[in-house]
C-alpha positions in Angstrom: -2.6 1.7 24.5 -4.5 2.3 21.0 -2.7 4.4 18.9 -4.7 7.6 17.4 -7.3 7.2 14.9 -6.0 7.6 11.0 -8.4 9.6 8.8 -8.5 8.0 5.3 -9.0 10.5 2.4 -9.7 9.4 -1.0 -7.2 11.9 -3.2 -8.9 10.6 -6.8 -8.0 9.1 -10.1 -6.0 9.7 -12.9 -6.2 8.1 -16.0 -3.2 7.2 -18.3 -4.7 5.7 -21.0 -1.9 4.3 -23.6 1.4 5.7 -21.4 2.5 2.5 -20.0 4.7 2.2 -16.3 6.0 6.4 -17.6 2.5 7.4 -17.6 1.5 5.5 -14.3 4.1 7.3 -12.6 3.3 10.8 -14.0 -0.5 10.2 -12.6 0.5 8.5 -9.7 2.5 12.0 -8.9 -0.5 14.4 -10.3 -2.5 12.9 -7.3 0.0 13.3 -4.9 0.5 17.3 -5.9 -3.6 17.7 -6.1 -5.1 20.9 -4.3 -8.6 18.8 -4.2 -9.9 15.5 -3.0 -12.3 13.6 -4.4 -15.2 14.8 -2.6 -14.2 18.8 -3.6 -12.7 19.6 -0.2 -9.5 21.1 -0.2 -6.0 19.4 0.1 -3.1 21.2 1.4 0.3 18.6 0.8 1.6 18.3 4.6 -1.1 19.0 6.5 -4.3 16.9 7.8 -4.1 13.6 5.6 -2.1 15.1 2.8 1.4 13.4 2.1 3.8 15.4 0.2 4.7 14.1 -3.2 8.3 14.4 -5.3 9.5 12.7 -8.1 12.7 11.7 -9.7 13.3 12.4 -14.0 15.9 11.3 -16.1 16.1 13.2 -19.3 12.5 14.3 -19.1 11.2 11.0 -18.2 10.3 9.9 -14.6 11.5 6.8 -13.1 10.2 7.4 -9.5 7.7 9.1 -7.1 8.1 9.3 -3.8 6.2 10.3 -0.4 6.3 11.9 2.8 3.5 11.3 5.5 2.4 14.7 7.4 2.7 12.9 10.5 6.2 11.1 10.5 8.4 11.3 13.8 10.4 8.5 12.6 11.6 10.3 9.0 9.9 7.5 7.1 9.9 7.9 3.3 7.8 5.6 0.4 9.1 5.1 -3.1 7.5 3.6 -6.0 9.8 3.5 -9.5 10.8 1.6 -12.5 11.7 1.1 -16.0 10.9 0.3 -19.3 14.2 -0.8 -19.9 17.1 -2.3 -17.9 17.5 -0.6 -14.4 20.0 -2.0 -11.5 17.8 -1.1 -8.1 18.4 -2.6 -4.4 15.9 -5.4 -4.6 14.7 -7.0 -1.5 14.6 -10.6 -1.6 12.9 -13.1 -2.8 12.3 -10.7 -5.7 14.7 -9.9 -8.6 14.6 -6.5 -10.9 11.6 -6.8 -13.5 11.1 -4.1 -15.9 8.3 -2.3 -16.7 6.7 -2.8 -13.5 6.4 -0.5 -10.5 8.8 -1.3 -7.7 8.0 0.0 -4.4 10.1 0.1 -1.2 10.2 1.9 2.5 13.0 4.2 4.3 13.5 5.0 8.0 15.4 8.0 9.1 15.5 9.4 5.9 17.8 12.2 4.5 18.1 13.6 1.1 16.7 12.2 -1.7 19.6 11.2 -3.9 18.2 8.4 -6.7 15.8 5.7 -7.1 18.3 2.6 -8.1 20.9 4.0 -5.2 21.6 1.5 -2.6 20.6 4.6 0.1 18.0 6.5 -2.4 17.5 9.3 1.0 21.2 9.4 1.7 21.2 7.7 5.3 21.1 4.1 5.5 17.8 2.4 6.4 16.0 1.8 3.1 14.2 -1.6 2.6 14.8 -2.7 -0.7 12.2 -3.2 -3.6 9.2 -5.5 -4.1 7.5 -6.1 -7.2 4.0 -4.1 -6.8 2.3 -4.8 -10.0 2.4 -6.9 -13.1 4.2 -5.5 -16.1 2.6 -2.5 -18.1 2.2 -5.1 -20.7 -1.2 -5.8 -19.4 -2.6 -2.4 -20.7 -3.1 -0.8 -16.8 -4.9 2.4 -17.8 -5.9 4.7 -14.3 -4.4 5.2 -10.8 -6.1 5.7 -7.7 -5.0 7.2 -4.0 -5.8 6.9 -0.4 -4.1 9.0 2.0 -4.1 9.0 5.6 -2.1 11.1 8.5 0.6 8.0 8.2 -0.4 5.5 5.8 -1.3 5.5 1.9 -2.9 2.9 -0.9 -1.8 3.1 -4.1 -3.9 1.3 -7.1 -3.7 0.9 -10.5 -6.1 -1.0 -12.8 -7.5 -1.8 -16.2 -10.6 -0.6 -17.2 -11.4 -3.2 -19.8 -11.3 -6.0 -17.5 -11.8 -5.0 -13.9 -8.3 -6.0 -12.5 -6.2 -3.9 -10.4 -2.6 -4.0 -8.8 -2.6 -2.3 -5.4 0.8 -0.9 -2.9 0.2 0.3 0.6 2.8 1.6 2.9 3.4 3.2 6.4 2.3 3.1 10.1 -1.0 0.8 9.0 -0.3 -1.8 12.0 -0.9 -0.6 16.0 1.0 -3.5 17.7 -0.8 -2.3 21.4 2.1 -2.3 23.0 5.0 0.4 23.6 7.5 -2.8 24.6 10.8 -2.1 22.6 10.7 -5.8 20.7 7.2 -4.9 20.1 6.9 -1.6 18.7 9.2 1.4 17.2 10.1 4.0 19.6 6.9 6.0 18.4 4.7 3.1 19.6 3.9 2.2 15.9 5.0 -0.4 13.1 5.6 0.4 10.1 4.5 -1.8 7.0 5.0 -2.2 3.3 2.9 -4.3 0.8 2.1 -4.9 -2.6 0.3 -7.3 -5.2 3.2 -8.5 -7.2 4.1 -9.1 -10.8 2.9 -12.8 -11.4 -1.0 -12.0 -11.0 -3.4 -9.0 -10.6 -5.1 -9.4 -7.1 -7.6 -11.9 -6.7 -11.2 -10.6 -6.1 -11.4 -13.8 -3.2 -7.9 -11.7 -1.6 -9.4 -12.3 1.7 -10.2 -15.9 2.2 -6.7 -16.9 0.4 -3.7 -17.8 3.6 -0.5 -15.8 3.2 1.3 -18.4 1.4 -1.6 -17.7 -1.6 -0.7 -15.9 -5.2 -3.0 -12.6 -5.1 -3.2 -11.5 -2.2 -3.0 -8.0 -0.7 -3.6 -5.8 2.8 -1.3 -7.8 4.9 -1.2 -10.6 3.3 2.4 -12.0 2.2 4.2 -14.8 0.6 8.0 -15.7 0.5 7.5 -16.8 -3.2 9.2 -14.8 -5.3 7.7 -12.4 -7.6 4.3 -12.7 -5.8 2.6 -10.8 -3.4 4.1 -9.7 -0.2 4.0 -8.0 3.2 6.6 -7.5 5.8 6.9 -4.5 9.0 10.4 -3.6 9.8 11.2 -4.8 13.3 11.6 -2.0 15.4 14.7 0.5 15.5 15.9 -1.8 12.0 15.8 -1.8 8.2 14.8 -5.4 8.2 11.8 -7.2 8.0 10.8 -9.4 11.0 12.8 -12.4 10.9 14.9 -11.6 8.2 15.3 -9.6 4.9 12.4 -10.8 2.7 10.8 -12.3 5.3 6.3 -11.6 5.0 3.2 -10.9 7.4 0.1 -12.4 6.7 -3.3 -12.1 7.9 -4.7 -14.1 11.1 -7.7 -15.8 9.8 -9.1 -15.7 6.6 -12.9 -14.1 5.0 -15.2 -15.4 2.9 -17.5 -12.5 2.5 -20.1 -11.4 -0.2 -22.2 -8.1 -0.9 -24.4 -9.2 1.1 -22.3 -9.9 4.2 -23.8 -7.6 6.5 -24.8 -7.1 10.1 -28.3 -8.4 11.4 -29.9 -4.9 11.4 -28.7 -4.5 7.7 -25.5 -2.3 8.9 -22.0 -2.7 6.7 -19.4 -4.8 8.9 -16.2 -3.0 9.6 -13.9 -6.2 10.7 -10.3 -5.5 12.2 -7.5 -7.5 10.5 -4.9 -8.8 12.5 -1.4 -9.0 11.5 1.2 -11.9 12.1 5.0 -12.9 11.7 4.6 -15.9 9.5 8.2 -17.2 9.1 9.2 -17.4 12.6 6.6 -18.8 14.9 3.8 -16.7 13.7 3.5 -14.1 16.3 1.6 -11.7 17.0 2.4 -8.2 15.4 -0.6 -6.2 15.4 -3.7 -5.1 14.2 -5.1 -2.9 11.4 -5.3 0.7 11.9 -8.5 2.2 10.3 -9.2 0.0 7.6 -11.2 -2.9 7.6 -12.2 -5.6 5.8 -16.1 -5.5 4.8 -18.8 -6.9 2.4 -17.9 -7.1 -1.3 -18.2 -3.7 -3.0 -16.3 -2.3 -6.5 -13.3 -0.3 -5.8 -12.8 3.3 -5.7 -16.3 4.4 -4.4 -17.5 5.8 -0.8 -19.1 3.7 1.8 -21.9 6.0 3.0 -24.8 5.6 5.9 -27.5 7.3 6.4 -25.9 10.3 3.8 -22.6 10.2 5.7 -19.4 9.1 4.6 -17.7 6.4 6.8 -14.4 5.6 4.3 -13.5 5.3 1.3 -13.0 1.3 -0.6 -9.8 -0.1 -1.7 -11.3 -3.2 -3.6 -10.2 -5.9 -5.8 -12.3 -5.1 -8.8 -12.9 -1.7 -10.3 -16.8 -2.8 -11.7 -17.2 -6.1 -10.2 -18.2 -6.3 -6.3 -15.1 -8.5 -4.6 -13.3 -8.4 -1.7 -11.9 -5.2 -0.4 -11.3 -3.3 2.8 -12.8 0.0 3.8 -10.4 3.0 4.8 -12.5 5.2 7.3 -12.5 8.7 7.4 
């Protein structure tokens, strides 16, 4: 049976223009604490669509932000840190510490937040490890961007003067239609993490690339180190199918353009479906509430007929390219 319908909200962006990976983090964490979405409705942290946002300082300076979903029966928690300088986090494998990058990384059954580069950072075991998310600060990203649902979020930072953005996603985005206890967490969900990586900014063609592919995102994984990746914890575990550092990756691939549309005109909304690709390629799931759909620039509504469907999550911040919409 379906799991219930996630309403996306767009929380905003922030910019940071000249504060590095320390000023991402401080803007990632003003969106998280904001009273007001983008569209001037009211946001209350913990209710609705509205995670609840903390963050970790060391001698003034942050080093990590992390989430709680308002719907969470699992104790899930989301982290995203990093450093300028030397750090010593848990990594997850293939990946190695990189500084001056955000790191991101998932929890189940979480307790007390202790810190970032702690082998437990919520006290209890269960946490995933850390994944690059997004090249190093060195390329000048400038502005952050958030989406927010009941039990998923998207993270996205970019660079105004060329377009290219750097993009995390986390929690119960995958509905594996099935409550079978090999299949799916207790809660009938799975739970997901993914980023770009640190060797390329996501490619504005994300959608038609296979998971194996540098620049990919939503879903889409590689075991290559340092790239982008995607992996679900298998159920009632801290491991990702098939093994610590093991990715998911889309079933099928898009070639899409602006003016991919329906015969009557209409925007596509196209369910992506999730696999296993190490080990056999099963079947995992499919994408809850968003979907991929003809090329638009990110951070914009998708509206029809003066009503807003969802929100874009897009490759390219001026550019139409691939993206998916997050429905509301």
């Amino acid at each position: 049976m379906a799991l219930p319908d996630l309403n996306w909200r767009f929380v905003g962006t922030r910019a940071f223009v000249g504060e590095g990976l320390v000023g991402a983090l401080n803007a990632t964490y003003d969106l998280g604490i904001a009273t007001v979405y983008a569209d001037g409705t009211a946001r209350v942290p913990g209710t609705g669509s509205a995670w609840t946002w903390a963050r970790e300082q060391s001698a003034g300076t942050t080093v990590a932000v992390y989430g709680n979903p308002p719907t969470n029966t699992l104790g899930f928690r989301y982290i995203i840190g990093g450093t300028v300088g030397a750090s010593a986090p848990t990594m997850l494998t293939p990946d190695a510490f990189l500084a001056n990058c955000i790191l991101y990384g998932m929890q189940r059954n979480a307790g007390a937040y202790t810190t970032w580069t702690s082998a437990t950072p919520f006290t209890n075991a269960g946490f995933s490890g850390y994944w690059h998310g997004t090249r190093t600060f060195a390329t000048l990203m400038d502005s952050v961007a958030l989406w927010e649902s009941q039990e998923g979020c998207a993270i996205q930072w970019g660079v105004s003067s060329t377009s290219a953005t750097s993009t995390v996603g986390f929690g119960a985005l995958i509905d594996p239609l099935s409550v079978a206890a090999t299949n799916a967490e207790s809660d009938g969900r799975l739970y997901m993490m993914f980023g770009s990586g640190s060797s390329s900014a996501t490619s504005t063609t994300w959608a038609s690339l296979t998971g194996g592919s540098s620049g990919g995102t939503w879903g889409g994984g590689s075991a290559s180190v340092n790239v982008n990746h995607a992996g679900v914890f298998a159920p009632g575990t801290a491991v990702m199918y098939g093994g610590a550092g093991n990715n998911c990756s889309r079933l099928g691939t898009f070639t899409q353009s602006a003016g991919f549309n329906s015969t009557n005109g209409a925007t596509p909304l196209i369910n992506v479906v999730i696999q296993q690709n190490v080990t056999g390629s099963f079947f995992l799931g499919q994408s809850r509430q968003w979907y991929i759909t003809e090329n638009q620039v990110s951070r914009v509504a998708l509206n029809l007929g003066g009503t807003t469907l969802g929100w874009i999550c897009g490759a390219s911040l001026n550019v139409p390219a691939n993206c998916v919409v997050l429905t509301f």
